[in-house]
C-alpha positions in Angstrom: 0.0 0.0 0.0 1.0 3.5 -0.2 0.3 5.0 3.2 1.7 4.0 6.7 0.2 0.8 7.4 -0.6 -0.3 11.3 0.4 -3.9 12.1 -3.4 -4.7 12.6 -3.9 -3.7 8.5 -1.0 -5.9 7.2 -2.7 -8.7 9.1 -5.8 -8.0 7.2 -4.5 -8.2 4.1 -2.2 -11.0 4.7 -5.9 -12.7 5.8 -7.7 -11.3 2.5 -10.2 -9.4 4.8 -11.3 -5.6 5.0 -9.0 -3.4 5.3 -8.5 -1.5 9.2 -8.4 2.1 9.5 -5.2 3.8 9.1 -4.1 5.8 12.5 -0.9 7.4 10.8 -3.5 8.5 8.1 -5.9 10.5 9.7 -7.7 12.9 7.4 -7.8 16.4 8.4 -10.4 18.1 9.5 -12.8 18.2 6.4 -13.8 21.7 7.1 -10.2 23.2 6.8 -7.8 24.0 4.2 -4.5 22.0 3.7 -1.4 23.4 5.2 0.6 25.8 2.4 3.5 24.8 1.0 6.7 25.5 2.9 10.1 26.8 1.8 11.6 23.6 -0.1 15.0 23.7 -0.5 15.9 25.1 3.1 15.1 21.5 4.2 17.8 20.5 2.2 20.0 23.1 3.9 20.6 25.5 1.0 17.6 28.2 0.5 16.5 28.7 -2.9 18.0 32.6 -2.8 21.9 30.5 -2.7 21.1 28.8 -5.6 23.0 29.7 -8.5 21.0 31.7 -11.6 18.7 28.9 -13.1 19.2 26.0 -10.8 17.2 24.5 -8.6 17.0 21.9 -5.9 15.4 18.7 -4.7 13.0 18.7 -2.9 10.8 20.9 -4.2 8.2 21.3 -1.2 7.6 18.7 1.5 4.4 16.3 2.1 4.0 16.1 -1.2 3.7 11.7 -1.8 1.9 10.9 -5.6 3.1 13.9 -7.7 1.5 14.3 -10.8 3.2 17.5 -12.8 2.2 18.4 -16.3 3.7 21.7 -18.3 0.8 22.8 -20.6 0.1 26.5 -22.1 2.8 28.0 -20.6 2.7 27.0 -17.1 4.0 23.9 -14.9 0.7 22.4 -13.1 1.2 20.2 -10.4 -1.0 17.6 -8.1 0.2 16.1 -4.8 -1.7 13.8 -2.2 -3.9 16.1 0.3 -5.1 12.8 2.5 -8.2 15.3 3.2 -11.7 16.2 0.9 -9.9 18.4 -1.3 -7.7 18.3 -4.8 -5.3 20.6 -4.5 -3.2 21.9 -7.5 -0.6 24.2 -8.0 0.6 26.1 -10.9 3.3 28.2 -11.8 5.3 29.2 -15.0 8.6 27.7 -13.6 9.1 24.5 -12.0 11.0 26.0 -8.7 8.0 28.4 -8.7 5.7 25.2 -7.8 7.4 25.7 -4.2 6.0 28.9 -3.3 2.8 28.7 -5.9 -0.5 28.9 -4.0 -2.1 25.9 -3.6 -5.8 26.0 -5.0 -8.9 23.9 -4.3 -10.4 22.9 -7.5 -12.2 20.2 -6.0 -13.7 19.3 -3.4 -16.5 16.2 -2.2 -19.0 15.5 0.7 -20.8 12.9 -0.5 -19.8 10.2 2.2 -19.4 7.2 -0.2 -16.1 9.3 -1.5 -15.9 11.9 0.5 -12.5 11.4 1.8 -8.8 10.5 2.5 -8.1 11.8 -1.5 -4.8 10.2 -2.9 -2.9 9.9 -5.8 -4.2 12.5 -8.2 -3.4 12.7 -12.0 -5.2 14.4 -15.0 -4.6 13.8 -18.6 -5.8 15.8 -21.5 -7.7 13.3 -23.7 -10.1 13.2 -26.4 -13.4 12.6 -24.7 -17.3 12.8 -25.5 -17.1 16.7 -25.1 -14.0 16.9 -27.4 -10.6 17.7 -25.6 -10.1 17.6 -21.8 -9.0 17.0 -18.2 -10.2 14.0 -17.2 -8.6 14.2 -13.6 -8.8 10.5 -11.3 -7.9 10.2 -8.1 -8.5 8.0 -5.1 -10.8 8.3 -2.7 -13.5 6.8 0.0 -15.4 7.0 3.3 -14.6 9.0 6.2 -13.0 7.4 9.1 -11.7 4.2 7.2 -9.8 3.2 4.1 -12.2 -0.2 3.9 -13.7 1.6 0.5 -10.7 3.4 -1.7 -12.0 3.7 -5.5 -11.5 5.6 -8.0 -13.2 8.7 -9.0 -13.0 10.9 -12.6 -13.4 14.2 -12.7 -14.0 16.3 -16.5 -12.6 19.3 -16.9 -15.5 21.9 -18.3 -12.9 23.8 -20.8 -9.1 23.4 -21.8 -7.8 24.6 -18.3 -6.6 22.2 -15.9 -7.2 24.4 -13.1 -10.9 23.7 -13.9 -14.0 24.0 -13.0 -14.8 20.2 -13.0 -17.8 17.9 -13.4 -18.1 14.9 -11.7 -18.4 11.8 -14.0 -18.4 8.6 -11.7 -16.0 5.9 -11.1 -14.7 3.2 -13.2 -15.4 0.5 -10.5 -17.4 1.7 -7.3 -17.7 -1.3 -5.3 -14.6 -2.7 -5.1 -11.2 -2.0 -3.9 -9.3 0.0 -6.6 -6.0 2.8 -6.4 -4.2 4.6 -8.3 -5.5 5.2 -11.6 -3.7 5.8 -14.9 -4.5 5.9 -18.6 -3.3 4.2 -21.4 -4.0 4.9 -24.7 -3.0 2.4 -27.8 -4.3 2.0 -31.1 -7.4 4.2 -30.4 -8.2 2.0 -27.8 -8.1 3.7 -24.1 -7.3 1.6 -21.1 -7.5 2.1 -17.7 -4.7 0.9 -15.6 -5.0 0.3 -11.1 -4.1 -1.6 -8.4 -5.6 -3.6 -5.9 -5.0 -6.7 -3.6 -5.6 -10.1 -4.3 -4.5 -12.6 -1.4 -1.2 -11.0 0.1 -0.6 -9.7 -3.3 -1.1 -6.0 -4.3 -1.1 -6.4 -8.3 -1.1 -3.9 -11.1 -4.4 -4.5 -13.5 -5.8 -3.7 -17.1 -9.0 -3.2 -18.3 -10.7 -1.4 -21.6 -12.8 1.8 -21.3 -15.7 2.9 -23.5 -14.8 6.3 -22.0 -12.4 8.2 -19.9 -14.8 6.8 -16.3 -16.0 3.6 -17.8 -14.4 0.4 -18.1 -15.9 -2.9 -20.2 -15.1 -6.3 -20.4 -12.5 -8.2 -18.9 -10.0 -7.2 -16.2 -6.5 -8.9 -16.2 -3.4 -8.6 -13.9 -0.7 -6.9 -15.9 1.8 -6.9 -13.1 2.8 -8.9 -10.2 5.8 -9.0 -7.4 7.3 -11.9 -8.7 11.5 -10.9 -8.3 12.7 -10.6 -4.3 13.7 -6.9 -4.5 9.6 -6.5 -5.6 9.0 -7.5 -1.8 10.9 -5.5 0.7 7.9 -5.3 3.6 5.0 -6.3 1.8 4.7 -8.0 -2.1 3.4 -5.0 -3.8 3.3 -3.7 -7.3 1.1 0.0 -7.9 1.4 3.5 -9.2 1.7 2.0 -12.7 2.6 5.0 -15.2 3.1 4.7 -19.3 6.0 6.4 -20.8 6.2 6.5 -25.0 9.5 7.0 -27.1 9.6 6.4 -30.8 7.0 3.6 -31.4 7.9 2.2 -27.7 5.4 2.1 -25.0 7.1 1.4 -21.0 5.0 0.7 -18.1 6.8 2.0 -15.0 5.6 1.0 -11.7 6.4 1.0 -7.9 7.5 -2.0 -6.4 7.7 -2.8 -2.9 5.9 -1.3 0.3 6.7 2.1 1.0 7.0 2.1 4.7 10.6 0.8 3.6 13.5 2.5 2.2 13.5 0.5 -0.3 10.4 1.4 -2.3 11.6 1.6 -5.8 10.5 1.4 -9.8 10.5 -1.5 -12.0 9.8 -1.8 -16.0 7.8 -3.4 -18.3 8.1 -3.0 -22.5 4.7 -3.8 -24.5 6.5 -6.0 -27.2 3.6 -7.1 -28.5 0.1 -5.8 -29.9 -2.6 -6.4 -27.1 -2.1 -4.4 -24.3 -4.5 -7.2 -21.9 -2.8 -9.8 -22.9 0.5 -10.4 -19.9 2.3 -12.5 -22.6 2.9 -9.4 -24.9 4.4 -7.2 -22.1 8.2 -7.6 -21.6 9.9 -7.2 -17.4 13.0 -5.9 -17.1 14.9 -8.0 -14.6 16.2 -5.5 -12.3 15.0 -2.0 -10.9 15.2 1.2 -12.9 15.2 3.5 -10.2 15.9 3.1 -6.1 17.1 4.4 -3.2 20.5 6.2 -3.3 22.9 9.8 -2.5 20.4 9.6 0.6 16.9 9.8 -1.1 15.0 6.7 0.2 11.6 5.5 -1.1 11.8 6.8 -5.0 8.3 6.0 -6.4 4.8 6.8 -7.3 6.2 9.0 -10.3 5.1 10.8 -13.3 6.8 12.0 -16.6 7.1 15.3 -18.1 9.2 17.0 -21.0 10.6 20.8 -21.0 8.8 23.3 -21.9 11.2 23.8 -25.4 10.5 19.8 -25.6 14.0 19.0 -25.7 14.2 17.0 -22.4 12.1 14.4 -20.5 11.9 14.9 -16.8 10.9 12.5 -14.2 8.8 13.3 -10.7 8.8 11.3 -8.1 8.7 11.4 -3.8 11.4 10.9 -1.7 11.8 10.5 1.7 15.1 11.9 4.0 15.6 9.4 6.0 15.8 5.8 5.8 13.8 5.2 8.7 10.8 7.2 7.4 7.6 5.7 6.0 4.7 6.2 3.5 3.1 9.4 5.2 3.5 13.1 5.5 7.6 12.8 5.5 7.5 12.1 1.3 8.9 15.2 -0.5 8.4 16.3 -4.3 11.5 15.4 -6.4 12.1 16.0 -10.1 15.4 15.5 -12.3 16.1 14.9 -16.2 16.5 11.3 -17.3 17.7 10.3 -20.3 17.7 7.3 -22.9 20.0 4.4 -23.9 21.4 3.5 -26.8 19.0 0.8 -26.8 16.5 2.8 -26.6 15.2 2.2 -23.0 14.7 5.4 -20.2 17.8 5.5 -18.1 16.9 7.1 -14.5 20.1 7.2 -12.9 20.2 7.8 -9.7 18.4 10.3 -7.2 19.8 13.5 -7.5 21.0 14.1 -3.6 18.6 16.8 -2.1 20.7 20.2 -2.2 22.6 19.4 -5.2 21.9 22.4 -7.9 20.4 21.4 -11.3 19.8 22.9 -14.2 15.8 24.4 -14.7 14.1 22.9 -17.6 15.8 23.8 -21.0 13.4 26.8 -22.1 11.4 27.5 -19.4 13.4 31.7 -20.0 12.2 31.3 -23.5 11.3 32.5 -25.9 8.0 31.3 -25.6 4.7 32.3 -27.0 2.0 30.3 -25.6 -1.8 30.5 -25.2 -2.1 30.9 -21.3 -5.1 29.5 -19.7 -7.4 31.6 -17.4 -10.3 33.5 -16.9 -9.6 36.9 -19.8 -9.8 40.5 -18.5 -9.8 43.9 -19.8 -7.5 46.7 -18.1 -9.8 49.9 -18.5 -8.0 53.0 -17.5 -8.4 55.5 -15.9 -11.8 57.9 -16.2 -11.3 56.7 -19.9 -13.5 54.0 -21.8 -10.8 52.6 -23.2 -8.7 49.5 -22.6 -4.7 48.3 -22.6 -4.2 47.3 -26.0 -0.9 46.3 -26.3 1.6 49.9 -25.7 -1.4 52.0 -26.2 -5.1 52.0 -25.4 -8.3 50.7 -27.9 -11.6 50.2 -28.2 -12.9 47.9 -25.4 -13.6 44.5 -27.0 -11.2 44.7 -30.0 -8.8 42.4 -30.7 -5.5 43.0 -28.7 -7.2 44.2 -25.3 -8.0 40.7 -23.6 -5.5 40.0 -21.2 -4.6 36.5 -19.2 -4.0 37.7 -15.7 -1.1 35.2 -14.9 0.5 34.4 -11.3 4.1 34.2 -11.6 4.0 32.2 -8.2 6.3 34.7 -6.6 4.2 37.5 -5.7 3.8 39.1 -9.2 1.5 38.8 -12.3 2.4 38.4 -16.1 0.0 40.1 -18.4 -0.3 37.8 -21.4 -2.0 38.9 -24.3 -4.6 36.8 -25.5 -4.4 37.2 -29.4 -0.8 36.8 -30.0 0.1 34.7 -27.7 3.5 37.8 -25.9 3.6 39.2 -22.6 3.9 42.9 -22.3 7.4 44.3 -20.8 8.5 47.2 -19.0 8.6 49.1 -22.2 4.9 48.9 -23.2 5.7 46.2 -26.0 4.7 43.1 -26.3 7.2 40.0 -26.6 7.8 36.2 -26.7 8.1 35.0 -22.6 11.7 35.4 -21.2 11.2 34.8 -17.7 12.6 38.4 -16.8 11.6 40.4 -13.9 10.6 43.4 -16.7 7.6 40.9 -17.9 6.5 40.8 -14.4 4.1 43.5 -12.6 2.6 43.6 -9.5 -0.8 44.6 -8.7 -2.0 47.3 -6.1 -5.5 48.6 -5.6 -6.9 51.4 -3.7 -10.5 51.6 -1.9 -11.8 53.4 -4.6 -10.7 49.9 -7.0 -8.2 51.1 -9.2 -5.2 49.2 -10.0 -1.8 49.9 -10.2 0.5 47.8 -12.2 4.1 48.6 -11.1 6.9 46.7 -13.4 9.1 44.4 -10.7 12.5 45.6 -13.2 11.9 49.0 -13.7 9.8 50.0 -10.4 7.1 52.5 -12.8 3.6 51.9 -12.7 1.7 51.3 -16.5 1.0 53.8 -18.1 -1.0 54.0 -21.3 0.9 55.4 -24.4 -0.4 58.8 -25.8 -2.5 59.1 -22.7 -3.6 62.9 -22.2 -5.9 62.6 -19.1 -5.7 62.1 -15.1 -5.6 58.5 -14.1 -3.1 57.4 -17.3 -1.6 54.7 -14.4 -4.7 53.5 -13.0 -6.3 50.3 -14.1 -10.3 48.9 -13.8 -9.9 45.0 -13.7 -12.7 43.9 -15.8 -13.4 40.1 -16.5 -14.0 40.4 -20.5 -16.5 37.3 -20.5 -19.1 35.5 -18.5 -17.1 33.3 -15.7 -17.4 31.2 -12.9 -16.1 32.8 -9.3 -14.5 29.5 -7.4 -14.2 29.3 -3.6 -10.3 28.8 -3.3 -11.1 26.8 0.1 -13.5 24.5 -1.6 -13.4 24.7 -5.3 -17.1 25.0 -6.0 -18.5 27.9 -7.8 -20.6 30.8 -6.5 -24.2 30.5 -7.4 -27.4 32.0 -6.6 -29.8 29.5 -8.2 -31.7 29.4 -4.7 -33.0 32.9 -5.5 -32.6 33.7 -1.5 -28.9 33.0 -1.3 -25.7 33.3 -2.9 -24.2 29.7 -1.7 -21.6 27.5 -3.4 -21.9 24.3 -5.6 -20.3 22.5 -8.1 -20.0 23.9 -11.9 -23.4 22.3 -13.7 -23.6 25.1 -16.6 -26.7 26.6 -15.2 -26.7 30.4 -15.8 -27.2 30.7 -12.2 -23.7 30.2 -11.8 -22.5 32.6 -14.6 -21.0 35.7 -13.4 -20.9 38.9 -15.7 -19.3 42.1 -14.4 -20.8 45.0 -15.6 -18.8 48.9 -14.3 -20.0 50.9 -12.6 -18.0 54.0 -10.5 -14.6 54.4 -10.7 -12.6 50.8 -10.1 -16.2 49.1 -8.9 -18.3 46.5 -10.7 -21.8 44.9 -10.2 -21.4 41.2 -10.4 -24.1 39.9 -12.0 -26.2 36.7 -13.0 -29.2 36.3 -14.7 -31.7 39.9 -13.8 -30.2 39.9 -10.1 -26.6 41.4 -9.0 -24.7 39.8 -5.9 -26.1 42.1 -2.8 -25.8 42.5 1.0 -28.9 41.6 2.6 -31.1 45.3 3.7 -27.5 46.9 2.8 -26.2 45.8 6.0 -23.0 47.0 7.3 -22.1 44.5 10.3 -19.9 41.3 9.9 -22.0 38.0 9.5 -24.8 39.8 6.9 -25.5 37.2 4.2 -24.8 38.1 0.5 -27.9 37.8 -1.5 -29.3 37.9 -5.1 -31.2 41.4 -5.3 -31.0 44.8 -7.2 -28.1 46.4 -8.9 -28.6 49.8 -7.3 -26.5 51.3 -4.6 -23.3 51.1 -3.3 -24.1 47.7 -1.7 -24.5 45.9 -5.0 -20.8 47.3 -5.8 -17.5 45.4 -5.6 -14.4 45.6 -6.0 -12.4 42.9 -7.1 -8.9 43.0 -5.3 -6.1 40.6 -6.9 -3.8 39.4 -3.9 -0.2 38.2 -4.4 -0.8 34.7 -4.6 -3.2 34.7 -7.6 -6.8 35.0 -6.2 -8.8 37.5 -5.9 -10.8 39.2 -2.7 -14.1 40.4 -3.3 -15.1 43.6 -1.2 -18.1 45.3 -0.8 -18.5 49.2 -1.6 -20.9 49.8 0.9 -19.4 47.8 4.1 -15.8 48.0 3.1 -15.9 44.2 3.9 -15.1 40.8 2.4 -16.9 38.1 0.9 -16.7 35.3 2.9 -17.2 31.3 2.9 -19.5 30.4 5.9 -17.3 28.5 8.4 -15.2 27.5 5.6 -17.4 25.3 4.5 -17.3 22.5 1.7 -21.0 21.5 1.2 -23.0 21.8 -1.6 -25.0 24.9 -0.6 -23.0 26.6 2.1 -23.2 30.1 1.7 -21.9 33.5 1.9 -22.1 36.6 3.9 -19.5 39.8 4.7 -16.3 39.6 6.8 -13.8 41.4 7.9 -11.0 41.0 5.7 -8.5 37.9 6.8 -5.8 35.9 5.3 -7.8 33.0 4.9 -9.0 30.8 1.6 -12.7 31.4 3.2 -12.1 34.5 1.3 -10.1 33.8 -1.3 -11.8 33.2 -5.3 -10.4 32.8 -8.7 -12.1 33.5 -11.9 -12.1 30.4 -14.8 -13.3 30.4 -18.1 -16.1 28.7 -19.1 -18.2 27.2 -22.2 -20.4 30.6 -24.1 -23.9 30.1 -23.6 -25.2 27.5 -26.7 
């Protein structure tokens, strides 16, 4: 298995019985948000400021067991087990950044058949019913016991793998089944888990008529067969396909990983049929173990530069050979290359501290179409927008901007339509990881924005720009969008027609969000006929936000980027903040005012989503 197992669980699956709660795994509590990431590399004694220019070191944050990293659009996105209700992910435009990049909610589930103790998280872009998208599976069950793990599959609604997400169902509910993975051969998708038979934790195969659904047969693709598959318990998961010219590997953990000596082992599909065992190919000996004082290298996934040129491997760690499968696994990533016989060569783990080179073209040049929710920059007491160096017609081509977190306390503004990022001279350019494409954002009570250049220290200005407020900035989403609770991933709604509460993203236009301006930097935030209200215009902490009229200053917010990426939501009228009621993550908990606090309870992100049909 892959958590700390108590001596009363190993008994149980020695016996082929139910499985006993985990102690060393007890999920947090389900009503608050998972601990931020700490400072990575100062665990490795050397802090990421020593570092030479453009090197980085392992590991990249702690408690971080299952990592699943991706580099799509312009930005690194990164998964990591949370053990509680929620799916964390991070993102960031550099893969050191992912150690001080917010972590976001973009799921969350109280439904007590799989509410609970989530693992193991991955999403792949695949061609699905909907066309492309995220079709994120991860493992989860019942509160209070891991007796019911399963799978779960989650579709993204758009191209962004920050979400929002649907729900889709499991692949197998009633039975238990980790660690999830796709395969994809011949046009045929196949879903890949484990699960225990006997004393045996095996690796299995099975078709799917769609990214959740699985048909026909199920067959054991890998066993622990070889000695050094069985340090502490005979166990074989975490199975992961990597594809070179024509080739197709299977890499998967062997061994229990409450023992240093949790490692990866290969298979080759050398023949046609992925279910048939007889036409995959095992590699006698490990591909990747313990070493240079890493213990415990597994549960890994696969990733290539952001020029292409180089394949990366992530994996967790532990520090110490006398740690388990728990909170002590670190995230871990280093290039790998290939043999002249054309099989992945791993090495060895890089030791933590050691300086490595960044990704080759993660400083560019890079012109990429950034995911996220698209704003317009309005300035000033103008009508106008940022359109590049100068100002244009609102809604023109060239003034829709991708509001991007840099994951270091600064914002890159990249320009929808061609794909640059604007620079300290006004111009727009290919992405070259500079601190003159970076800006930070500051906004006053009255809602302007100031975007001050980290290089140069000079707020924007707008070219040619002949009246008061030239370097003041209305943040305007340019499109309809769902508002996300950062805490618990659902989207605001106010389909009750009494409340505005939280649920997840069905389409309904209850849950589409327009902002429309109003005075200076404010906007109503509307949905259907109704804007987002205080109840009676109240003033005092605890009054519930409502759907209601449009008029007055209590309808009016201003929306207040923070340094990490999200957004605070402040009313006009109260000078207070939106806020999650007791940080909840129930369908249906709602909102009311607060006074502003450094808490996820008040924390949103916009995302894109699908134009009315």
């Amino acid at each position: 298995m892959k958590r700390a197992l108590n001596r009363k669980w190993m008994g149980a699956i020695a016996a082929g019985v139910a499985v006993a709660t985990l102690s060393a795994c007890k999920p947090a509590d389900e009503t608050a948000a998972p601990e931020k990431a700490k400072a990575p590399v100062a665990e490795a004694g050397r802090d990421k400021a020593e570092l030479p220019a453009g090197m980085f070191a392992n590991p990249l944050f702690s408690n971080g067991a299952d990592p699943w990293l991706e580099y799509y659009d312009g930005n690194y996105y990164l998964t990591t087990t949370t053990w509680t209700s929620q799916l964390v992910m991070r993102k960031s435009p550099t893969l050191d950044g992912l150690a001080t990049a917010a972590p976001v909610n973009i799921w969350s589930d109280t439904d007590p058949s799989r509410c609970c103790n989530f693992w193991a998280f991955e999403f792949h872009r695949l061609d699905g019913p909907n066309g492309p998208r995220w079709y994120l599976m991860y493992t989860s069950g019942q509160h209070g016991t891991l007796d019911h793990q399963h799978l779960s599959v989650l579709e993204s609604v758009g191209d962004d793998p920050m979400g929002p997400y649907v729900y889709k169902g499991s692949p197998m509910p009633d039975s238990w089944n980790i660690d999830g993975s796709y395969l994809e051969h011949d046009g045929q998708l196949y879903l890949l888990w484990s699960e225990w038979v006997g004393d045996e934790q095996l690796n299995w195969i099975s078709k799917m008529t769609n990214p959740w659904t699985i048909e026909g047969p199920r067959v054991v693709l890998t066993r622990p067969e070889a000695e050094w598959e069985k340090s502490g318990r005979k166990v074989n998961e975490g199975a992961e396909i990597l594809e070179k010219d024509g080739r197709t590997f299977l890499i998967y953990s062997a061994s229990y990983c409450d023992t240093p000596d949790y490692k990866l082992a290969m298979k080759e599909l050398t023949g046609d049929d992925p279910m048939n065992p007889d036409h995959w190919s095992k590699y006698p000996e490990p591909v990747f173990q313990r070493g240079n004082g890493v213990y415990g290298p597994g549960h890994n996934g696969f990733f290539t530069s952001p020029d292409g040129t180089e394949d990366w491997i992530v994996y967790h760690g532990n520090s110490k050979e006398t740690d388990g499968c728990s909170a002590t696994r670190s995230v871990r990533a280093q290039k790998f290359t290939w043999n002249e016989d054309g099989t992945p060569n791993f090495g060895e783990p890089v030791p933590e501290g050691e300086p490595q080179k960044l990704p080759s073209g993660e400083n560019g040049p890079l012109t990429v179409q950034v995911q996220g929710a698209r704003w317009q920059l309005v300035n000033g007491k103008g009508e106008e927008c940022l359109a590049g160096s100068g100002l244009g017609a609102c809604g023109e081509d060239g003034t829709r901007w991708v509001l991007d977190n840099t994951a270091d306390g600064a914002y890159r503004l990249a320009d929808v339509d061609s794909g640059n990022f604007l620079g300290a001279e006004n111009q727009l350019a290919p992405w070259a990881n500079t601190a003159a494409q970076r800006w930070e954002l500051k906004q006053d009570e009255n809602g302007w924005v100031e975007l001050v250049n980290r290089q140069t220290g000079q707020p924007l200005a707008a070219a040619n720009c002949s009246y008061d407020g030239c370097d003041q900035w209305r943040l305007q989403p340019a499109e309809e969008v769902a508002i996300a609770s950062v805490q618990s991933g659902r989207v605001l709604q106010s389909c009750s027609g009494d409340a505005i509460d939280q649920g997840a993203w069905n389409g309904s236009h209850c849950q589409r969000w327009r902002a429309e301006p109003v005075e200076q930097g404010f906007v109503n935030l509307r949905s259907g006929d109704q804007c987002m209200t205080i109840a009676d215009g109240a003033v005092v902490p605890g009054a519930a936000a409502v759907p209601g009229s449009c008029d007055g200053t209590s309808s009016q917010w201003r929306m207040e980027p923070l340094a990490d990426g999200s957004l605070r939501i402040v009313n006009r009228e109260s000078k207070h903040s939106l806020d999650l009621a007791h940080c909840g993550l129930a369908e249906g908990t709602e909102f009311a005012q607060a006074p502003a606090a450094d808490s996820d309870c008040q924390k949103f992100q916009l995302r894109r989503i699908p134009a009315r049909g």
